[in-house]
N, C-alpha and C positions, 0 to 999 in steps of 0.2 A: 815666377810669373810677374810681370808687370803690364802697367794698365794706362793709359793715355788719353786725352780728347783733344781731337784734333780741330781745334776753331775754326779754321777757316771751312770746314763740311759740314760743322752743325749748325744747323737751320731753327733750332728751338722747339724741335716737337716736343719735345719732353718723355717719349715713348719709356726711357730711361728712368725718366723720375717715376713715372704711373708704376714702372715693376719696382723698382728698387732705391725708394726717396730715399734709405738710409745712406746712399751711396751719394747718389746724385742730385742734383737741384742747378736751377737756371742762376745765374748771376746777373749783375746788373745790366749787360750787354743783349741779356736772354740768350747765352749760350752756358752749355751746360758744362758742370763743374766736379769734381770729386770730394767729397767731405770726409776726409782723412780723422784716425782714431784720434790723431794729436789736437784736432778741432781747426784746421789750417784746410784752406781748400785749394784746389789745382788743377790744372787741366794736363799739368807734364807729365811726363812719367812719372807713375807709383806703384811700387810692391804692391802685392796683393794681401799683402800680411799688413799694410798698413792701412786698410778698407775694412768697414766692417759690416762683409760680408764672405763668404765664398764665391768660387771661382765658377762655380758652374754657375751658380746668381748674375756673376757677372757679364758673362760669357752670353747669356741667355737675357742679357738688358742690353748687351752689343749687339744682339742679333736684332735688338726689336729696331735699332737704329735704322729710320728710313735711308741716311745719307751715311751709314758706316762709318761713320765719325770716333766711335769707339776704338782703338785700333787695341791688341793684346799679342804680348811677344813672350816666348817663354824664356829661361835663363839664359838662354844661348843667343840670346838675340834674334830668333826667328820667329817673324808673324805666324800666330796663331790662328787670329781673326781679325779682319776679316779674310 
C-alpha cells in the first residue's frame, strides 16, 4: 500500500495532523506533508511501511480530509481511497 498528498486539494486544515501528527504536519506552504521513518518528508508517493504508523491509522486521517487530498492505492495500483 502506498500513501500520497495531493497539493494542489489540500487546503490546510490539518484534520490529518489533529489524528495522526506522527505522520503528518503542515509545511511551510501550509500544506500538509508525510514525516517518513527515515526523518525526510514528502507529499509523493510512500509505502506505508515507510510511515510510522498503520494503515487503518492512515486510512482513517484520509477520511478526515475535508478536500480528499490523501489519495491511497494498494500494490496494484488501484485507489483505495478515496
Amino acid at each position: 500500500m502506498r500513501v500520497r498528498v495531493d497539493r494542489e486539494l489540500c487546503i490546510g486544515a490539518a484534520s490529518c495532523i489533529a489524528l495522526l501528527p506522527e505522520v503528518f504536519e503542515l509545511d511551510e506552504e501550509g500544506k500538509a506533508v508525510m514525516k517518513k521513518l527515515a526523518g525526510d518528508k514528502t507529499s509523493e508517493w510512500t509505502d506505508v511501511k515507510e510511515l510510522s504508523s498503520e494503515l487503518k491509522l492512515i486510512i482513517e486521517a484520509a477520511r478526515s480530509c475535508p478536500t480528499n487530498a490523501i489519495i491511497i492505492e494498494d500494490d496494484d495500483g488501484k485507489q483505495v481511497y478515496p
